[in-house]
N, C-alpha and C positions, 0 to 999 in steps of 0.2 A: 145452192147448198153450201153452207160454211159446215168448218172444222171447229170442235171446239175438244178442250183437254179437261175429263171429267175425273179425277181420281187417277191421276196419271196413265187415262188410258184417252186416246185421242177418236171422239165420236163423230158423224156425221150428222148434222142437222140438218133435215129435209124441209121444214119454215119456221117461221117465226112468231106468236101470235101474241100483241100490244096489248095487253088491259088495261098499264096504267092509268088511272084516273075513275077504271070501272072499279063497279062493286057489285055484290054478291046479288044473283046471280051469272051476271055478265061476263066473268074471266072463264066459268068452266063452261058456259054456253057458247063463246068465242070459240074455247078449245076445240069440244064436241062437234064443231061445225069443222073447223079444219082437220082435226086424224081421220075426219071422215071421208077424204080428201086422198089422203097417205097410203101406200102398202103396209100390211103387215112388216115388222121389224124395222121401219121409217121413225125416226126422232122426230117429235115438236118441242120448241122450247116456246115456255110462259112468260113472259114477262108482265107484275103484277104489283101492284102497292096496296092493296084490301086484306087488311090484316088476317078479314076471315078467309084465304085461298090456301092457306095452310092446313089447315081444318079438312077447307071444301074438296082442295086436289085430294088428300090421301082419302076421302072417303071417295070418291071418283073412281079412282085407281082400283079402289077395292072391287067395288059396284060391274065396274065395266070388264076388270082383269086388265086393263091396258097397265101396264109398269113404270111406275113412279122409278123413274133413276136417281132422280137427285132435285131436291129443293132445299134452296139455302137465298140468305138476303147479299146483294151485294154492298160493296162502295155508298150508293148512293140510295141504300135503306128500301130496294127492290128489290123481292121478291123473282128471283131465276128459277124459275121447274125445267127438269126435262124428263118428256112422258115418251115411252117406246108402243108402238101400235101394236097389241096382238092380234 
């Protein structure tokens, strides 16, 4: 479990889940497979370069009620989500 700092508040991230290189559908089926995994109120973070996971998480989010906290691209033009399991 890593620590990460999401809006000046300090989260616990329960794993990690690689997509780079995937594409759609691949990053929210990776996802789906791991919060399934999770406790309720357990973080996953995304990591994702497919333009369309922007799109696909928030409609995801909606669909399933799991809580979109935060997706933003970083440094290195990736795509970082971090999803909270309800």
């Amino acid at each position: 479990m890593k620590k990460v700092e999401l809006d000046g508040k300090k989260i616990h991230v329960a794993s990690t889940v690689d997509a780079v290189g995937l594409f759609c559908p691949l990053p929210i089926v990776k996802l789906k497979l791991e919060i399934e995994k999770l406790n309720s109120n357990e973080i996953v973070e995304l990591l994702a370069d497919d333009p369309g996971v922007e799109e696909d998480l928030m409609a995801w989010c909606r669909e399933t009620r799991h809580r979109l906290l935060s997706l933003r691209k970083n440094e290195d033009d990736i795509f970082v989500g971090y999803v909270e399991k309800t």
